[in-house]
C-alpha positions as CSV (number, residue, x, y, z in Angstrom):
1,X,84.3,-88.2,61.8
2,X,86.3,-90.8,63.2
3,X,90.1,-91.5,61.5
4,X,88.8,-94.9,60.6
5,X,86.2,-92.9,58.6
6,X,88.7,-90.3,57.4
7,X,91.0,-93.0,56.0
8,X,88.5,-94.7,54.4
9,X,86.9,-91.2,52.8
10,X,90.7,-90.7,51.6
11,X,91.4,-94.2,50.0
12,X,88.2,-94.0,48.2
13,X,88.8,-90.9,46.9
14,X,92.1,-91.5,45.7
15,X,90.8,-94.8,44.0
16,X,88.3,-92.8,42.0
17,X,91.2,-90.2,41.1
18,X,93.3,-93.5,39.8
19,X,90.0,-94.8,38.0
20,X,89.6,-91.7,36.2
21,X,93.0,-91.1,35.2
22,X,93.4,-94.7,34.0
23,X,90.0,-94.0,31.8
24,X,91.3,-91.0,30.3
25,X,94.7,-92.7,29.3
26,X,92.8,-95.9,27.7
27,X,90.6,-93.3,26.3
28,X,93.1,-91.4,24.5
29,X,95.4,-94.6,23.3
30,X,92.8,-96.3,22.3
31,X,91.9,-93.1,19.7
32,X,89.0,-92.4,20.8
33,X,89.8,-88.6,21.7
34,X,88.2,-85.7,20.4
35,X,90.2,-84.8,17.7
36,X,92.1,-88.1,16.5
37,X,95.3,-87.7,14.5
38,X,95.3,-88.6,10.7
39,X,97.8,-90.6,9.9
40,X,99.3,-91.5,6.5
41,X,97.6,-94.8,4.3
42,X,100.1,-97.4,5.1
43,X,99.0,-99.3,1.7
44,X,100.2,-98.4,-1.8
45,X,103.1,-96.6,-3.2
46,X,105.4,-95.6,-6.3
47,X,105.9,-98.1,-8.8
48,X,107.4,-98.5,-12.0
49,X,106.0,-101.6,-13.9
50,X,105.3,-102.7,-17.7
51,X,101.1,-102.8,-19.0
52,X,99.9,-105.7,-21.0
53,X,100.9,-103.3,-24.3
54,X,104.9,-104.0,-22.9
55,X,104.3,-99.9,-22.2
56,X,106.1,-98.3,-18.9
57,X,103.2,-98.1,-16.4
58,X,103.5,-96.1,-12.8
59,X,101.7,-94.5,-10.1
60,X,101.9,-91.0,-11.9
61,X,100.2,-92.4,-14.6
62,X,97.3,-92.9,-12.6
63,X,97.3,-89.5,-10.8
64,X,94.3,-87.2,-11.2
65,X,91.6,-90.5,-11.4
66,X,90.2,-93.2,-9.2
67,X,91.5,-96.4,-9.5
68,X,91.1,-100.1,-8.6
69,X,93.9,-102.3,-8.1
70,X,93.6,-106.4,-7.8
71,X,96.3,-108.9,-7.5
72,X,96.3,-112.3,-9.2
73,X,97.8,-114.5,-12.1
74,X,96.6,-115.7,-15.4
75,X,96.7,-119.7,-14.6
76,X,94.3,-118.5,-11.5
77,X,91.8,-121.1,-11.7
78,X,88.9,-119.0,-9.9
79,X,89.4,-116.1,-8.0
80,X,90.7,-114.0,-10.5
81,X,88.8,-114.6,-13.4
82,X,85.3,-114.3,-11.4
83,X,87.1,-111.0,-9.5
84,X,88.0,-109.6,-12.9
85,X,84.6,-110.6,-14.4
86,X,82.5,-108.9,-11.2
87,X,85.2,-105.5,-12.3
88,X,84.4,-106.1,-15.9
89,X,80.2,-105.8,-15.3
90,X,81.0,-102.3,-13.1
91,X,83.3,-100.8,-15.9
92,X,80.5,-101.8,-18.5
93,X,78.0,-99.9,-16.5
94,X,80.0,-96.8,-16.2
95,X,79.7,-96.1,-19.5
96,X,81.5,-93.6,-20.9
97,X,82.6,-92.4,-17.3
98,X,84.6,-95.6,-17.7
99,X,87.5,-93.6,-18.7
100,X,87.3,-91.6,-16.0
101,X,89.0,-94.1,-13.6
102,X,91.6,-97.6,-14.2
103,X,91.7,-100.8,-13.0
104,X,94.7,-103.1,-13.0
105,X,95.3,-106.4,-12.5
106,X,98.6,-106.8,-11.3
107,X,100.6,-110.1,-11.7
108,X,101.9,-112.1,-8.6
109,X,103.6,-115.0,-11.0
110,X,105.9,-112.8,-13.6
111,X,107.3,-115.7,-14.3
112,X,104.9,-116.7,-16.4
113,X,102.3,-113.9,-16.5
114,X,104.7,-111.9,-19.9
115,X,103.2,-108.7,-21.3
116,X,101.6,-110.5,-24.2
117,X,100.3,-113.5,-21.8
118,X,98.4,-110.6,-19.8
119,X,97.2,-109.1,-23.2
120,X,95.8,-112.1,-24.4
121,X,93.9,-113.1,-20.8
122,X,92.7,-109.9,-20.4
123,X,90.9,-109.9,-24.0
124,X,88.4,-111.7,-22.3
125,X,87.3,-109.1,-19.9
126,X,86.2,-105.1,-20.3
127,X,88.8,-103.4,-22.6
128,X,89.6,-100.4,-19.8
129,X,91.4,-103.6,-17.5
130,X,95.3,-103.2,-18.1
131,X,97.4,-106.0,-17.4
132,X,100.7,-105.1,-15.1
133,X,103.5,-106.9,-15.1
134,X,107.4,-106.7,-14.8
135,X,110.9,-107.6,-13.3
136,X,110.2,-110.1,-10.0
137,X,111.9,-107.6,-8.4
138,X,109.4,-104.4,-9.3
139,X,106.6,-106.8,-8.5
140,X,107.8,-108.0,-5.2
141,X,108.4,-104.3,-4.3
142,X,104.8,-103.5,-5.4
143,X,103.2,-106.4,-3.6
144,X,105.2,-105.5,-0.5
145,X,103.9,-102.1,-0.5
146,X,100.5,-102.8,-0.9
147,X,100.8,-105.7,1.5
148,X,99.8,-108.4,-0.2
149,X,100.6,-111.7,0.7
150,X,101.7,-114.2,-2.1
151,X,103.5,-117.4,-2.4
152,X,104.4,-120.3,-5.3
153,X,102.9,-123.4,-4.0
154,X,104.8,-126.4,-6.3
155,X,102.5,-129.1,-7.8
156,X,102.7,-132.8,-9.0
157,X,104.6,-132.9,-12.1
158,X,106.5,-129.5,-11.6
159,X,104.0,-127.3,-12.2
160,X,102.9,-124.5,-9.9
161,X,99.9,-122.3,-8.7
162,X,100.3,-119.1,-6.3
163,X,98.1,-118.1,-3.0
164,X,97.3,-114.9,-2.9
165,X,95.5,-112.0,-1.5
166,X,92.4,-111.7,-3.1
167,X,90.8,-108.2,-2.5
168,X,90.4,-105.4,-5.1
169,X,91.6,-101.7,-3.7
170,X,90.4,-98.5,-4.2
171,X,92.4,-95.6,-4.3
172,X,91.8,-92.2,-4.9
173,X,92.5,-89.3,-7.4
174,X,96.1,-88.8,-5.5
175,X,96.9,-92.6,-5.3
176,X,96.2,-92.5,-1.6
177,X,94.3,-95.8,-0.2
178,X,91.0,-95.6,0.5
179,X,89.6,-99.0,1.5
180,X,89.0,-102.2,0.0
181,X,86.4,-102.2,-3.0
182,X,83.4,-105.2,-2.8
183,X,82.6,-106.3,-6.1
184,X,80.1,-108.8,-4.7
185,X,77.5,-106.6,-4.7
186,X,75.1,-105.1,-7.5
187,X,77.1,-103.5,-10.0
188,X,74.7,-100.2,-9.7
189,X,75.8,-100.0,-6.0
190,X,79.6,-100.3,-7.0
191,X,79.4,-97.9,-9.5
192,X,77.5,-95.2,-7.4
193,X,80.2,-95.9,-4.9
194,X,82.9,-95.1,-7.4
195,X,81.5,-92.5,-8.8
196,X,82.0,-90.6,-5.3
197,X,85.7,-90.3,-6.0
198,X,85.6,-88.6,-9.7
C-alpha cells in the first residue's frame, strides 16, 4: 500500500467516524432516541374564575373528570356559536355519562361577556356547558396559560369584536393537556374518543 493509498484509507475513515457521530447527535436532538424524555404539558394551569351561576369556578373543581375547554365571546358572530353547537350534539349523545366530564366556554371579552350575559347565551346550547368569566386580569392569566391568542379589534361606530383562537381542548382526569379535541367530525366518533378518558 502506497502512503497516497494510506492517506486516503485514513481520511475516508475518519469522514465516516464524523458522519456517524453527526447522525447520532441529530438523532438524539431531534428526539428520536430510544427512550425519549416526557416532559410536562406546557398548556393549561390553575385558575380561579366565576361560572355563568356568578359561582367561584377553578381547576380543582374539575379534577377527577375529563374536560373540554373553548375560548370565545358571546357577540361571536360564528365560530363560537357553531363550536358550542358541534359540543352541544356530543354532550347530548353522552347521555347520562354527560356528567361524567365538563365543558366550558371561557370568555375572551369580560368586558362585556358578565355572569348573567354568559347565562343567558348559553341557554341556548346543552345545559352541562358552564359559562366562565371573571376579572380581565384572571382571564388574561388563563388565556396566557393556555396559550391562546386574543385581541379587541375596534369597529365603525365604537363597537368592537375579538380574534381569537378557535380550538376546543381536551384535558384529562388530572387537568393535564391532552391535545386538541375535533368537533367536526360525527358526534359518535367524538364521544367514543371521550369516553377513553373516563
Amino acid at each position: 500500500m502506497t502512503p497516497r493509498t494510506a492517506r486516503l484509507i485514513l481520511v475516508l475513515s475518519a469522514f465516516i467516524a464524523g458522519l456517524v457521530l453527526f447522525s447520532a447527535v441529530v438523532f438524539i436532538v431531534t428526539g428520536r432516541s430510544p427512550a425519549p424524555i416526557a416532559l410536562p404539558s406546557a398548556i393549561g394551569g390553575p385558575f380561579h374564575l366565576v361560572d355563568s351561576n356568578s359561582q367561584p369556578i377553578s381547576d380543582q373543581d374539575l379534577k377527577g373528570r375529563p374536560y373540554l375547554v373553548f375560548f370565545g365571546f358571546t357577540h361571536c358572530p360564528d365560530v363560537c356559536p357553531t363550536t358550542l353547537f358541534e359540543v352541544s350534539e356530543i354532550l347530548r349523545k353522552l347521555g347520562p355519562d354527560a356528567d361524567k366530564t365538563k365543558a366550558l366556554f371561557v370568555t375572551v371579552d369580560p368586558e362585556r361577556d358578565t355572569a348573567p350575559v354568559m347565562k343567558d347565551y348559553l341557554s341556548s346550547f346543552d345545559p352541562h356547558l358552564v359559562g366562565v368569566t371573571g376579572e380581565p386580569a384572571a382571564i388574561a392569566a388563563m388565556l396566557k396559560s393556555y396559550r391562546v391568542y386574543s385581541k379587541k379589534v375596534p369597529l365603525e361606530g365604537g363597537n368592537y369584536t375579538m380574534d381569537h383562537t378557535a380550538i376546543v381542548y381536551l384535558m384529562d382526569k388530572t387537568g393535564r393537556f391532552v391535545s386538541p379535541f375535533n368537533v367536526k367530525r360525527k358526534p359518535e366518533d367524538a364521544v367514543a374518543d371521550l369516553r377513553k378518558y373516563f
